[in-house]
C-alpha positions as CSV (number, residue, x, y, z in Angstrom):
1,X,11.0,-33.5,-71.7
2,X,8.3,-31.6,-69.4
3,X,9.5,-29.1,-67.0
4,X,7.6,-28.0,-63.8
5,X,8.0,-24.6,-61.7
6,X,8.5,-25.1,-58.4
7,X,5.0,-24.1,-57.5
8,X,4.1,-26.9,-59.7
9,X,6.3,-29.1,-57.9
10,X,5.0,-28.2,-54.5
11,X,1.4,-28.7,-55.4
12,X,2.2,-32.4,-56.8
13,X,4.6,-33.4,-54.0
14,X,2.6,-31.4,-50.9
15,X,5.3,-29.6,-49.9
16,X,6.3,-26.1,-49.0
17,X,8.5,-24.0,-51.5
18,X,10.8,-23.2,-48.5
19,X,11.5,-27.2,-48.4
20,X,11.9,-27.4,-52.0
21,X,14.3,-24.3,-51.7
22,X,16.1,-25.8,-48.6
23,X,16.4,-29.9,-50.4
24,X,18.5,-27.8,-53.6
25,X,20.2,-26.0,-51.0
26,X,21.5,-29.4,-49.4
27,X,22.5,-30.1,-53.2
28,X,19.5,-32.8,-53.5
29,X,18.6,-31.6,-56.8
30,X,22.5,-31.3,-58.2
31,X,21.2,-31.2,-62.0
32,X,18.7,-28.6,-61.3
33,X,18.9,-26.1,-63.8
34,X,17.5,-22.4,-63.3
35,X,16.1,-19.7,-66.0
36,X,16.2,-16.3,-65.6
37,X,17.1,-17.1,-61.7
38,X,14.0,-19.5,-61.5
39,X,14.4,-23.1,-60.6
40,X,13.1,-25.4,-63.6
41,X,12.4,-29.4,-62.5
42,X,12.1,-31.7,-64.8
43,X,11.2,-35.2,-64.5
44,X,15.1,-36.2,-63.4
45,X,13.9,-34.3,-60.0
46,X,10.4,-35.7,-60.0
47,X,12.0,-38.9,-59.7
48,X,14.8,-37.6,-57.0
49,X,12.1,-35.8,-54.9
50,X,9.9,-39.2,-54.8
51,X,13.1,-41.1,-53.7
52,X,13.4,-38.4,-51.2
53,X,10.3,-38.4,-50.0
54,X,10.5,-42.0,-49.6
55,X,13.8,-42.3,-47.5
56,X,12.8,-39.4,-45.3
57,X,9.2,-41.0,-44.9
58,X,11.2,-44.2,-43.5
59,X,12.7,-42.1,-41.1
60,X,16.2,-41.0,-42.6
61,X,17.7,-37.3,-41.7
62,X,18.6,-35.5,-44.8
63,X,22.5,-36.2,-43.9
64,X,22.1,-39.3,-44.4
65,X,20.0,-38.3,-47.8
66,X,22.5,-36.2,-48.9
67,X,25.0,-38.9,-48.6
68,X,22.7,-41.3,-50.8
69,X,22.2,-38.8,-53.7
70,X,26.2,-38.4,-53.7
71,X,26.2,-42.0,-53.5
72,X,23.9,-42.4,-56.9
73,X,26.4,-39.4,-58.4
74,X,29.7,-42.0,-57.8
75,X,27.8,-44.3,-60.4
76,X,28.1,-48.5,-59.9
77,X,30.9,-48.6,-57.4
78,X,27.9,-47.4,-54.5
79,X,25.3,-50.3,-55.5
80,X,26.2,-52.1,-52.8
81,X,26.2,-49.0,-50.2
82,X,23.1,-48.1,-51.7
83,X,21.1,-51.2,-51.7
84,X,22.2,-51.8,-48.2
85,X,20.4,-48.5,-47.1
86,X,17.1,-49.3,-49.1
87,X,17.5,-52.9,-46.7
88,X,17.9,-51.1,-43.7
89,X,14.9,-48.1,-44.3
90,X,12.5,-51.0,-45.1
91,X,13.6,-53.2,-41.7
92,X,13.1,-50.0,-39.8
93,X,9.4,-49.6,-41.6
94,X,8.5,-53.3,-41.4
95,X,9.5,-52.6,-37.4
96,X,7.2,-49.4,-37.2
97,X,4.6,-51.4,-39.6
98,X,4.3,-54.0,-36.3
99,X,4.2,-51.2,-33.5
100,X,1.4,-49.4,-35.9
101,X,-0.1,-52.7,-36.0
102,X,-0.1,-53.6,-32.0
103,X,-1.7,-49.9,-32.0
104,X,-4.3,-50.3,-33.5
105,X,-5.2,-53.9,-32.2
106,X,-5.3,-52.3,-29.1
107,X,-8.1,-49.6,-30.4
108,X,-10.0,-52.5,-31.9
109,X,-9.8,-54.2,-28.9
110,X,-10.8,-51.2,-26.7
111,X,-13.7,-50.1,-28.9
112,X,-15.2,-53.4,-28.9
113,X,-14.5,-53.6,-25.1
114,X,-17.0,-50.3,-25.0
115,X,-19.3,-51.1,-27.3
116,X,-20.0,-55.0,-25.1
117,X,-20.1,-53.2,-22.2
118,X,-22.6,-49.9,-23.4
119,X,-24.5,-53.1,-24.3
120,X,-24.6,-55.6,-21.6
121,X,-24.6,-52.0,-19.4
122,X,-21.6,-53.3,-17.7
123,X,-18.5,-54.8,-17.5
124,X,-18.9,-57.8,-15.8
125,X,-19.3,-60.4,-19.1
126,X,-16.5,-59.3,-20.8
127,X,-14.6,-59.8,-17.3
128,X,-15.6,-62.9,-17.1
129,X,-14.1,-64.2,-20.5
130,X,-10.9,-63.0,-19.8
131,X,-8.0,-64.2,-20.3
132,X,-8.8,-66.7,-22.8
133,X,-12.4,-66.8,-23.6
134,X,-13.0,-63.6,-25.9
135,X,-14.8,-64.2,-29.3
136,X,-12.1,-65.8,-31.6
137,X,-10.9,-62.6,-33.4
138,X,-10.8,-60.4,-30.5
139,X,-9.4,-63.1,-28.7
140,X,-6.3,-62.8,-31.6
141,X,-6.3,-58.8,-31.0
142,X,-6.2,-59.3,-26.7
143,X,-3.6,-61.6,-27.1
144,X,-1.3,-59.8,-29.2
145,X,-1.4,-56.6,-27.2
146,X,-1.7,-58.2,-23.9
147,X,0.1,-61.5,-24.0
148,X,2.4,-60.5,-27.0
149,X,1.2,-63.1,-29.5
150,X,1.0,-62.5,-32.9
C-alpha cells in the first residue's frame, strides 16, 4: 500500500499543512498512523480527505464532518443517517448550482447589453426590444433574471 507525507498530501489535495494538522486533530483521520512522530497517509486518508473535501465544498462545518466520519466508524447501522446527509449536501449544491446559474445569466446578459450598445453607440435599440423582443437566447437569459423564468 503507498504511503504519502503530509507534504505530499498537501501538494495533491492544495491544502495547507496547518489544515491537514488541524482535520487529524478533529480526529478526521482516526487510522492515521505516525513514524518516528511523523504523520504517514496512506490511501485509507486519500480517500477520507477527498470525502472531506467534498462535504466541506458543499458547505458543511467540520462538526457536522466530524459527526459523519464517526458515523462511517459505527459501521451499517449509520447508512441511513449517512445517505441522508449526502441527499441533503447535494440539494444545497443543486440550490447554489441555480443561484450560480442566474449569476451568470445576468453577466451574459449585461455584456451583451454593452457590447449592442458600444455598437449601435447607444442604448436606444436595445430599449426598444424590451421586455419581450430580445434575440431568442438573450431573450431566455433576460427572462430568467428579470422575470424569473427558467
Amino acid at each position: 500500500m503507498e504511503t504519502y507525507t503530509i507534504g505530499q498530501i498537501s501538494e495533491m489535495f492544495q491544502l495547507p499543512v496547518s489544515t491537514l494538522r488541524y482535520y487529524d486533530r478533529e480526529g478526521l483521520f482516526p487510522e492515521l498512523r505516525r513514524q518516528s512522530g511523523r504523520r504517514i497517509f496512506s490511501e485509507r486518508e486519500v480517500e477520507a480527505l477527498r470525502v472531506i473535501e467534498c462535504l466541506k465544498n458543499s458547505g458543511l462545518e467540520i462538526r457536522d464532518i466530524k459527526r459523519f466520519m464517526q458515523w462511517c466508524g459505527e459501521g451499517p447501522s449509520t447508512y441511513p443517517q449517512r445517505k441522508q446527509l449526502f441527499e441533503a449536501r447535494r440539494k444545497a449544491v443543486e440550490e447554489e448550482m441555480a443561484r450560480l446559474q442566474k449569476t451568470l445569466n445576468l453577466l451574459e446578459y449585461k455584456c451583451w447589453y454593452y457590447e449592442t450598445a458600444m455598437r449601435d453607440g447607444d442604448e436606444e435599440g436595445i430599449q426598444n426590444m424590451l421586455p419581450d423582443g430580445l434575440p431568442k437566447e438573450i431573450q431566455r437569459l433576460y427572462d430568467d433574471v428579470f422575470k424569473g423564468n427558467a
